[in-house]
matplotlib code that plots the C-alpha trace (Angstrom):
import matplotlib.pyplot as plt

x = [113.7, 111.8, 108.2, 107.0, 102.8, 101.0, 97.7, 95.9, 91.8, 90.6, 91.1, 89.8, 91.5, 90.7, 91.9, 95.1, 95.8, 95.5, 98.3, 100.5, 101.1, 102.5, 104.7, 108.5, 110.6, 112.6, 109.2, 107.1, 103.9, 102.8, 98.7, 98.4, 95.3, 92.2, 93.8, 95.0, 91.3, 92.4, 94.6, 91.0, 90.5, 91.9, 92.0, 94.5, 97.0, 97.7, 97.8, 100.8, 101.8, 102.7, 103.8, 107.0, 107.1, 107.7, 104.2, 104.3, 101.6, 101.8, 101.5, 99.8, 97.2, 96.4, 95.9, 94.0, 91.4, 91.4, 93.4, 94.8, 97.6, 96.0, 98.8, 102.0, 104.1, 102.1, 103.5, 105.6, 104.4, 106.4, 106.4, 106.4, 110.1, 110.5, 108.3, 110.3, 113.1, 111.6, 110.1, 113.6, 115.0, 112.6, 112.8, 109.5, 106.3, 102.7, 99.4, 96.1]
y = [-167.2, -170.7, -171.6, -174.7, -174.5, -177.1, -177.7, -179.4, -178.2, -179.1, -176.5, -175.5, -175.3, -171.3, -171.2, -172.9, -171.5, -168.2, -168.8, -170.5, -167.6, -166.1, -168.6, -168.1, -170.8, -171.9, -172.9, -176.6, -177.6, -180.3, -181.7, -183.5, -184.7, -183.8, -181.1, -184.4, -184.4, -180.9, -184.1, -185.7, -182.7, -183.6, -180.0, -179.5, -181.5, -179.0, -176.2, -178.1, -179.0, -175.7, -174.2, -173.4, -175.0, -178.4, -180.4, -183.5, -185.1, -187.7, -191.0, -192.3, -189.8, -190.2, -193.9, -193.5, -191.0, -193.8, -190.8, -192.5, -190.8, -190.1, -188.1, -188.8, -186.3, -183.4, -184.3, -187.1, -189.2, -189.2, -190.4, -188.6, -188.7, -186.7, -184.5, -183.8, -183.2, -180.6, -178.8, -178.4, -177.3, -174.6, -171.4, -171.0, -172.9, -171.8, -173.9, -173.4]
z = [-156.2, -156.8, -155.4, -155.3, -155.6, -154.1, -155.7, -152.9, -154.2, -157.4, -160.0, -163.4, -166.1, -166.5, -162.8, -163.6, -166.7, -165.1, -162.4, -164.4, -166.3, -163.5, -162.4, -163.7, -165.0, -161.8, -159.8, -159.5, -159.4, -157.3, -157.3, -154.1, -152.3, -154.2, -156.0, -158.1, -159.4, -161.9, -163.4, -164.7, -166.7, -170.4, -171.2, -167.9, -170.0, -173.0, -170.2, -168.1, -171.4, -172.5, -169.3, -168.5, -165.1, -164.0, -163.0, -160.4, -158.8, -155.6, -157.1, -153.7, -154.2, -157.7, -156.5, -153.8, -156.1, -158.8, -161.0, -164.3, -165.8, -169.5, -170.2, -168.7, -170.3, -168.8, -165.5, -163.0, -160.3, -157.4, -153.6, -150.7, -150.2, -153.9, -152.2, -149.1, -151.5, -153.9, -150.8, -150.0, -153.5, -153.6, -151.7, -150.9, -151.0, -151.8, -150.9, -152.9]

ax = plt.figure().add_subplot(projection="3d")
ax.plot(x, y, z, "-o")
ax.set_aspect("equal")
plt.show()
């Protein structure tokens, strides 16, 4: 079964590190809202990086939070409507 995590706090790389080892292959990541601030963190990068899962992050809000994507391999921007859509492609979704 997928989940799709919503990252919608900041995070620290010891935090995220620590979850994403419990995530399995088939789930997403999504920072939204301030949890787009993790994505300021260079050391956030080689975590997504060597992750199994999938890392996204709402374009809008990087914007809005003056977010620059310093590494753009370590995860895609996409709009609210590629939101909607992995929302639905997942069987479950998880906020933190």
């Amino acid at each position: 079964m997928s989940t799709l995590h919503i990252i919608n706090t900041p995070q620290s790389k010891s935090d995220l590190s620590l979850h994403l080892q419990r995530f399995n292959s088939s789930d997403a990541v999504i920072f939204i809202q301030d949890g787009c601030y993790t994505l300021l963190n260079q050391a956030v990068f080689s975590v997504l990086n060597a992750s199994i899962v999938k890392a996204y992050a709402i374009e809008a809000d990087l914007n809005a939070r003056a977010v620059t994507r310093q590494n753009p391999l370590a995860f895609d921007a996409i709009d609210y409507d590629a939101f909607v859509d992995l929302t639905l492609s997942h069987h479950k979704t998880i906020s933190w």
